[in-house]
LUMVO-679834 format. One record per residue (C-alpha): residue number from 1; residue in one letter; y, x, z. Coordinates in steps of 0.2 Angstrom, whole numbers, always signed. Example, Ala and Ser with C-alpha at 12.3 -4.5 7.8 and 13.67 -1.06 7.14 Angstrom:
// LUMVO-679834
[r 1, a, [-22, +62, +39]]
[r 2, s, [-5, +68, +36]]
// end
This chain:
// LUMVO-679834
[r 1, x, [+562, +623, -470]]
[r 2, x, [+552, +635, -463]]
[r 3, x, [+537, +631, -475]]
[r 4, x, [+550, +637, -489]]
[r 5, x, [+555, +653, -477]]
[r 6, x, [+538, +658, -475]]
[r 7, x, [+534, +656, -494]]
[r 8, x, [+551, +667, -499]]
[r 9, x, [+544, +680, -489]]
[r 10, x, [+528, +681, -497]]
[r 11, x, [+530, +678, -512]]
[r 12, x, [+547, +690, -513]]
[r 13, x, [+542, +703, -501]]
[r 14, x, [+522, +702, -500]]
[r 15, x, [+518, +703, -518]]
[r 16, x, [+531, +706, -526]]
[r 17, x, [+530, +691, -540]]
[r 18, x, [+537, +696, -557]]
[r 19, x, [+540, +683, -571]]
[r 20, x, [+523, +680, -582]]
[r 21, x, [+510, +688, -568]]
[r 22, x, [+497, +675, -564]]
[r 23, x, [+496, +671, -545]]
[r 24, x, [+480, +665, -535]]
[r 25, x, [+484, +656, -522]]
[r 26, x, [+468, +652, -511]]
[r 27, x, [+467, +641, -495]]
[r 28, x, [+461, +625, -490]]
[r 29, x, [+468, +605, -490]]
[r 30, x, [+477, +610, -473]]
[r 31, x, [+486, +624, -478]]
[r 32, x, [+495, +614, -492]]
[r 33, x, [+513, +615, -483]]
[r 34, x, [+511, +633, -486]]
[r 35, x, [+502, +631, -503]]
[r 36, x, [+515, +620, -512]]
[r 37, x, [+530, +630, -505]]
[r 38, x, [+522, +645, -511]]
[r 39, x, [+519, +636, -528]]
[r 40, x, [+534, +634, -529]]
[r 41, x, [+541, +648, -526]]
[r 42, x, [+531, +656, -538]]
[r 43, x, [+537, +646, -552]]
[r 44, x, [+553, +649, -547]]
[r 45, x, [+551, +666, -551]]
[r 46, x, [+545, +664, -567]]
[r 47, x, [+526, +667, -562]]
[r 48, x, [+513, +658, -565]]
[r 49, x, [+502, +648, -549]]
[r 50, x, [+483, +645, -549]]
[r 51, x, [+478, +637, -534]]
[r 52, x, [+460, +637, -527]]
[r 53, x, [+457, +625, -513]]
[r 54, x, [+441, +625, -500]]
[r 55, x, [+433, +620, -486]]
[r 56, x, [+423, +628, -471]]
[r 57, x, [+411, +612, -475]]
[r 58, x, [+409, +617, -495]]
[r 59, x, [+405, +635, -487]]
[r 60, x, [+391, +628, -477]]
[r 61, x, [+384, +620, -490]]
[r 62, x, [+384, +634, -501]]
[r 63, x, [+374, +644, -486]]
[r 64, x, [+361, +631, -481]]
[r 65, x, [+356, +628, -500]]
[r 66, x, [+339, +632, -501]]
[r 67, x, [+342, +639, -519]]
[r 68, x, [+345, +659, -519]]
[r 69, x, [+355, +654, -534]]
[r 70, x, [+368, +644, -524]]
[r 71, x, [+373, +658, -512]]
[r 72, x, [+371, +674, -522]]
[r 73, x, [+385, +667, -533]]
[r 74, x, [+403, +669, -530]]
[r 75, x, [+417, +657, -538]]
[r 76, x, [+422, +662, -554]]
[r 77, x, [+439, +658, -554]]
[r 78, x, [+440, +672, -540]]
[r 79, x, [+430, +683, -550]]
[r 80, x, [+442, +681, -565]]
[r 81, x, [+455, +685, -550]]
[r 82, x, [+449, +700, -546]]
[r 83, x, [+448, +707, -565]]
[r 84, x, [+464, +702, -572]]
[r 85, x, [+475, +693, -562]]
[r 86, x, [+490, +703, -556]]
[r 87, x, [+491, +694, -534]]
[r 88, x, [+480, +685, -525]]
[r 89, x, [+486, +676, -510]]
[r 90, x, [+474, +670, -497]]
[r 91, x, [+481, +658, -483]]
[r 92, x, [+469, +654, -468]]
[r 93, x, [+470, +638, -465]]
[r 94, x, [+454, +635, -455]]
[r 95, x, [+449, +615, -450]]
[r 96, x, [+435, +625, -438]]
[r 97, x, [+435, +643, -436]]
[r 98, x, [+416, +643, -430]]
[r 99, x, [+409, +632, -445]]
[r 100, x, [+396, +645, -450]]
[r 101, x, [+392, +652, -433]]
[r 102, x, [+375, +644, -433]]
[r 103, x, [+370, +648, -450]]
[r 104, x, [+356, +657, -455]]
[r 105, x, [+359, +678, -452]]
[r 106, x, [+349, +683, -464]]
[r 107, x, [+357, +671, -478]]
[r 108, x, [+375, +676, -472]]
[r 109, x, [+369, +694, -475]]
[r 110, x, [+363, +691, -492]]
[r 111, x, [+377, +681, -498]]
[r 112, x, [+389, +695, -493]]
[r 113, x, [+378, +708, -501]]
[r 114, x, [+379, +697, -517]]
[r 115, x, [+399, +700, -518]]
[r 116, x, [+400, +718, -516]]
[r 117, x, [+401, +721, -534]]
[r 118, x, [+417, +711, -533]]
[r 119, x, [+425, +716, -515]]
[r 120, x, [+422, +734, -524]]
[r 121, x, [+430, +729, -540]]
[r 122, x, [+446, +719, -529]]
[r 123, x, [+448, +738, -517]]
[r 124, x, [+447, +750, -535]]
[r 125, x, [+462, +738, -542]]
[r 126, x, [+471, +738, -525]]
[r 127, x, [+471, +756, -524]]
[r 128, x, [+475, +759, -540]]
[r 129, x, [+491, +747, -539]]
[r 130, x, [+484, +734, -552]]
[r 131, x, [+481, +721, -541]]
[r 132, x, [+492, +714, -527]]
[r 133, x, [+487, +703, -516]]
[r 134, x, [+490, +698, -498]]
[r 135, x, [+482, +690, -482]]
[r 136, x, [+492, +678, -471]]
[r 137, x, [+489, +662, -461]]
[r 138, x, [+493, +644, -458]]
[r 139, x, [+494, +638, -440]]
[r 140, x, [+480, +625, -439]]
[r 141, x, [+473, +614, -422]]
[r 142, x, [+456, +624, -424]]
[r 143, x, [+464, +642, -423]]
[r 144, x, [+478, +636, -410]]
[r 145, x, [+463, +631, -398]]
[r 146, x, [+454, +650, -403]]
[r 147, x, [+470, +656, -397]]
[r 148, x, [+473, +644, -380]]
[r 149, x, [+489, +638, -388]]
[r 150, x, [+497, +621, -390]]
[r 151, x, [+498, +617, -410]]
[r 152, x, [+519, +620, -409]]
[r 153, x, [+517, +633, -396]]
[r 154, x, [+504, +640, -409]]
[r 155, x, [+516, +639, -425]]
[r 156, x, [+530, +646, -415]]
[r 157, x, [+520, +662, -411]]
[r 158, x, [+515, +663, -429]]
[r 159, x, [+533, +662, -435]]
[r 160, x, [+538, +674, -423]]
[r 161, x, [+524, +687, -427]]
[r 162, x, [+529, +687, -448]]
[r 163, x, [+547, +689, -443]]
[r 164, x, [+554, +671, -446]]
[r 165, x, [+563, +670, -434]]
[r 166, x, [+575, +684, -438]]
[r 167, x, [+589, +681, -447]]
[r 168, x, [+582, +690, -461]]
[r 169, x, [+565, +694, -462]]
[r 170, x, [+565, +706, -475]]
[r 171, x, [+577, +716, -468]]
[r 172, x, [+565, +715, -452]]
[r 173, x, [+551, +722, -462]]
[r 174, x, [+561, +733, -472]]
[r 175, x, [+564, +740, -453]]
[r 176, x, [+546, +740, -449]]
[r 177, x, [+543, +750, -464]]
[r 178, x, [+557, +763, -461]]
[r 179, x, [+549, +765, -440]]
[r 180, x, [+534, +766, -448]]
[r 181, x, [+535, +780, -461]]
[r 182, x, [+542, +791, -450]]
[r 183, x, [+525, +789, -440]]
[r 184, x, [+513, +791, -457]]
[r 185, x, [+521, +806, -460]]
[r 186, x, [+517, +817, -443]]
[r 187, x, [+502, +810, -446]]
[r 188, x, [+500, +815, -462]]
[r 189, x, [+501, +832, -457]]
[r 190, x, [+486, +831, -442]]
[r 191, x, [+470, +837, -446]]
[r 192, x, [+461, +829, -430]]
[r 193, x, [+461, +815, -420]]
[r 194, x, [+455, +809, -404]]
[r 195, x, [+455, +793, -395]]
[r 196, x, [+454, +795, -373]]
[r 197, x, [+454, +777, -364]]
[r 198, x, [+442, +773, -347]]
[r 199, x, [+426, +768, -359]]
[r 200, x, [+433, +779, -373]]
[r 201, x, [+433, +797, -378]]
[r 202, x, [+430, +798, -397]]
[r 203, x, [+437, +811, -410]]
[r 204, x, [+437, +812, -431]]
[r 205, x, [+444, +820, -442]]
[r 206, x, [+456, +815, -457]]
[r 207, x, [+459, +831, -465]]
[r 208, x, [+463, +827, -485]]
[r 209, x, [+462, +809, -479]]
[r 210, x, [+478, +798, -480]]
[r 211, x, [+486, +787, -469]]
[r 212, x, [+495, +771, -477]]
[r 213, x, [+511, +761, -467]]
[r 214, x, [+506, +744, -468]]
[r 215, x, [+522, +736, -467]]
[r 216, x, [+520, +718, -471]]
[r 217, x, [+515, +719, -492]]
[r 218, x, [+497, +715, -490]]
[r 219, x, [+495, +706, -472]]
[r 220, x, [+506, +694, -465]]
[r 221, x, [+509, +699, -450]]
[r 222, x, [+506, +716, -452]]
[r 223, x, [+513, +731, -441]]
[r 224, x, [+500, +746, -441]]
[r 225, x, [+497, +762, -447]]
[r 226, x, [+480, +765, -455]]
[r 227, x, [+466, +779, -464]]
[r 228, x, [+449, +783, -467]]
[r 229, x, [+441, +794, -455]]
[r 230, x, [+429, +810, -466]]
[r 231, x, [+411, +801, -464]]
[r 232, x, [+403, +812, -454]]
[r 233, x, [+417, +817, -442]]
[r 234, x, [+416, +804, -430]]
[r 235, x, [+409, +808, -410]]
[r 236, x, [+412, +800, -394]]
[r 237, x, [+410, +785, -387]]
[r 238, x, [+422, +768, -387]]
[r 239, x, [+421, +752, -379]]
[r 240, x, [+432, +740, -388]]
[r 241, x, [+440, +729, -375]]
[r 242, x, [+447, +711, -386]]
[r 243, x, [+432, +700, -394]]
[r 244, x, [+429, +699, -413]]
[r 245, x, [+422, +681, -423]]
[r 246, x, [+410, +688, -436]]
[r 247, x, [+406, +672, -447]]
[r 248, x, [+411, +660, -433]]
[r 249, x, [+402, +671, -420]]
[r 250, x, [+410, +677, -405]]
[r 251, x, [+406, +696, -404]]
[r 252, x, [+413, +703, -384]]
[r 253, x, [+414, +717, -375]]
[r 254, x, [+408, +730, -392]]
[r 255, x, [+401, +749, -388]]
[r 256, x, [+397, +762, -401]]
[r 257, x, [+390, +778, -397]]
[r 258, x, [+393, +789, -414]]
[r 259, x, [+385, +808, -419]]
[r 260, x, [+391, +815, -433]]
[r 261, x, [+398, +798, -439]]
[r 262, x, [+384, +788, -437]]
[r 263, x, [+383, +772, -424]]
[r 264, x, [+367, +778, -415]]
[r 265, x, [+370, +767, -401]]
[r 266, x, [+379, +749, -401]]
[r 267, x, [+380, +735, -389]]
[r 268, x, [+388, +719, -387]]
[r 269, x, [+390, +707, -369]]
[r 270, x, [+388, +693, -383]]
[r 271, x, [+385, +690, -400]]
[r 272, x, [+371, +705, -400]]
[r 273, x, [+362, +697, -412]]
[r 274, x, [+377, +695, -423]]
[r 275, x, [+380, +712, -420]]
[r 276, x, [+362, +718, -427]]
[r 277, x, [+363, +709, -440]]
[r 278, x, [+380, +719, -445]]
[r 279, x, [+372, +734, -441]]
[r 280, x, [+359, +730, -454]]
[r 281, x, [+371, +731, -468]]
[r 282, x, [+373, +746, -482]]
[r 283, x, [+387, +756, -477]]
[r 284, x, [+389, +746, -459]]
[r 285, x, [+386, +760, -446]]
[r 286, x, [+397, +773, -451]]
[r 287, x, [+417, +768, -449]]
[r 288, x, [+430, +765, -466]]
[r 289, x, [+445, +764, -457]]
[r 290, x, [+454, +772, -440]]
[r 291, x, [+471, +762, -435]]
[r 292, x, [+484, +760, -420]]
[r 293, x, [+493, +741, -420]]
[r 294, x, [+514, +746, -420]]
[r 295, x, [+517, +726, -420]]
[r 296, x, [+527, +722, -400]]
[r 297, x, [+528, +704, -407]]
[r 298, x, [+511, +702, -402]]
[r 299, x, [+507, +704, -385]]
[r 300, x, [+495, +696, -383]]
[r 301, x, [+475, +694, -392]]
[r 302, x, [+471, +677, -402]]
[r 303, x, [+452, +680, -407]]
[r 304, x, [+461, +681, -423]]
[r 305, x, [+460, +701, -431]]
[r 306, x, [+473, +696, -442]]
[r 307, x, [+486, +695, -428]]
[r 308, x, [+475, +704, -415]]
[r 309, x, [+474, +722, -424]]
[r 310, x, [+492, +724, -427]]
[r 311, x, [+494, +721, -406]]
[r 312, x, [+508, +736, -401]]
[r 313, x, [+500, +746, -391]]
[r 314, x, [+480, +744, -395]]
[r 315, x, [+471, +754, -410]]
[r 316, x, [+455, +747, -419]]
[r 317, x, [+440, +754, -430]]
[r 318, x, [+433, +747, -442]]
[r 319, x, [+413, +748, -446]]
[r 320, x, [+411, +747, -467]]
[r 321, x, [+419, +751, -482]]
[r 322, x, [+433, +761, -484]]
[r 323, x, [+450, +757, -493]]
[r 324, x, [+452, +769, -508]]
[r 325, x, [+470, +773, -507]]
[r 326, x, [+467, +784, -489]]
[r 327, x, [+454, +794, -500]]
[r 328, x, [+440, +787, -488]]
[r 329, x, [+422, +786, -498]]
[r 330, x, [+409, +772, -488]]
[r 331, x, [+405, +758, -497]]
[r 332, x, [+399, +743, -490]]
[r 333, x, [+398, +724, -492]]
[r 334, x, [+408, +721, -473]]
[r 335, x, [+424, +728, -466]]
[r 336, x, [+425, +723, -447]]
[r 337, x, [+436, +728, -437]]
[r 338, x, [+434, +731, -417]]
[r 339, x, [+450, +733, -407]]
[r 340, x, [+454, +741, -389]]
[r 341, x, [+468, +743, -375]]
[r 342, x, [+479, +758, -374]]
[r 343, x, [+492, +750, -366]]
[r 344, x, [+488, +755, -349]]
[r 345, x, [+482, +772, -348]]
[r 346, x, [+477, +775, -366]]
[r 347, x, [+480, +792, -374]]
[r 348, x, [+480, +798, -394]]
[r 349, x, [+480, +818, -397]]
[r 350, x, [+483, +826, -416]]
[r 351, x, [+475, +843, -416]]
[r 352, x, [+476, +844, -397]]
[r 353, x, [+492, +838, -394]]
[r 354, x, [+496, +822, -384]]
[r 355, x, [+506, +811, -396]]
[r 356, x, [+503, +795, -389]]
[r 357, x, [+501, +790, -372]]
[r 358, x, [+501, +768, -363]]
[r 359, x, [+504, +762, -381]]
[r 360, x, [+519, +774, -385]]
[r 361, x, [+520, +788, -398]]
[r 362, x, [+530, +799, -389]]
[r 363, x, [+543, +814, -394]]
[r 364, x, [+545, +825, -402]]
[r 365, x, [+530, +819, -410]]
[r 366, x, [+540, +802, -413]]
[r 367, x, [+559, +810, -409]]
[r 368, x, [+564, +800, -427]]
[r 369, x, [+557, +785, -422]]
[r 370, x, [+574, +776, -421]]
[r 371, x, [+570, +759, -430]]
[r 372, x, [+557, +756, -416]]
[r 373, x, [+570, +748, -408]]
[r 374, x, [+572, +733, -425]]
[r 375, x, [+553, +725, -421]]
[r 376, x, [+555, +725, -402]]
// end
């Protein structure tokens, strides 16, 4: 039953299905549930389901080859995806969230590269409106043990995060959204930002830049608000608090020194050679995308950035490309995002006004802010 909830909601609210659009749905063997429900549920609706099923033990395959051929080749059926297909829905469905943690860097660095012409294709369609698509996951033992969690206690928190537990979970996003907008829309109309939190003082600005209400349609969970800081804006310092898995490598304990919007400086307690290696990457030391979690469903960080990002009362970074739609320009094979606390003392000021102070935005700044009280 709620297999079949959870599908509605992603099929109905996420993308949108409309009879004839061909559907992509990608996971692996145990996130079937999910992926026959959503099956389903697409036909129902008059669209038309392609599944694509994988393994983390295929992908390690691909990456140990010792054939350049093997991993600079991505699958065809998600190129075709990308080019004409109207959604893509990708379910994490993990059997072991660390299967390429001991692979070759150098190879994983190479076999992103090789899809960049392709990640670039999918972000231009997404902007443009041509191609929906979104991100969701399916509770498995591996990710319930990244996130110290029974399996049922697991699913629950899941359920709960993607609004399933409501009565009606559109309505709930449909809430979210409205909460949201109001937010988008004072921002919308700053021209700088700064981030102040113990480790962190770090400014930008996002004049001409764009900030998007992610409200649900392309990650599941979602709750955030979202842009593109101008390139060469960013300076400060940030320590980013929750750890990050890069490729089934733990990443803690991340700081970035940034002049004039390059990462000079960067450090990691562990996964520093993980780090380096992202560093390393076209477009990776200058940031895509600036961010504040709105989502007080999640309290709490899973090693999952999925769920982790959208934590009310945190903001993130992410180091690579940009998405379109904000106006941002760097291009890059990686997006990452690193995430910190600003729950206890944190502070966010617009132009030199406090706006936002231990994870609340804060009137008048906020003074329409009346559906906050639909995602506590």
């Amino acid at each position: 039953m709620i297999m079949s909830k959870y599908a509605a909601l992603l099929t109905n609210y996420c993308l949108r299905v409309s009879p004839g659009e061909k559907v992509l749905i990608r996971s692996t063997p145990l996130g079937l549930p999910l992926v026959e429900a959503v099956h389903a549920e697409v036909i129902r609706k008059g669209g038309i389901p392609i599944v694509q099923l994988s393994t983390g033990q295929l992908d390690r395959q691909t990456i140990e080859s010792d054939r350049p051929e093997v991993w600079e080749t991505s699958s065809t059926l998600y190129r075709d995806a990308v080019t004409s297909f109207d959604c893509i829905l990708t379910i994490s469905a993990p059997e072991n969230s660390r299967t390429l943690a001991s692979a070759d860097p150098g190879i994983l660095s190479r076999h992103s590269l090789a899809q960049s012409d392709v990640k670039r294709q999918f972000m231009t369609r997404s902007a443009s409106g041509d191609l929906k698509w979104c991100l969701c996951l399916f509770p498995t033992p591996s990710l319930a043990q990244d996130a110290q969690m029974g399996t049922v206690e697991f699913l629950d928190f899941v359920m709960d995060a993607c609004g399933l537990t409501e009565p009606d979970p559109v309505a709930y996003w449909l809430g979210v959204s409205r909460f949201q907008q109001v937010i988008v829309d004072r921002l919308n109309q700053a021209k700088q930002i700064r981030y102040v939190f113990d480790d962190m003082d770090i400014s930008f600005s996002v004049e001409g830049r764009r900030w998007i209400n992610s409200d649900g349609r392309r990650n599941m969970p979602s709750g955030e608000v979202f842009t593109s800081p101008v390139e060469s804006s960013v300076n400060g310092h940030i320590r980013f608090d929750f750890p990050v898995i890069y490729q089934g490598i733990e990443i803690t304990n991340t700081r970035f020194d940034v002049v004039n919007g390059k990462i000079e400086k960067w450090s990691a307690t562990s996964g520093q050679t993980a780090l380096d290696g992202l560093m390393a990457q076209p477009g990776a030391r200058y940031f895509g995308e600036v961010a504040i979690g709105t989502n007080t469903k999640i309290q709490r960080h899973i090693k999952n950035i999925l769920f982790d990002e959208k934590i009310g009362g945190t903001i993130h970074m992410a180091i690579g490309a940009s998405y379109p739609e904000t106006g941002g320009k760097n291009e890059s094979p990686i997006h990452l995002d690193f995430i910190a606390e600003m729950r206890v003392s944190g502070q966010i000021y617009a132009d030199g006004t406090l706006i936002y102070e231990k994870g609340q935005f804060l009137a008048p700044f906020c003074l329409d802010c009346g559906e906050e009280k639909a995602i506590d």
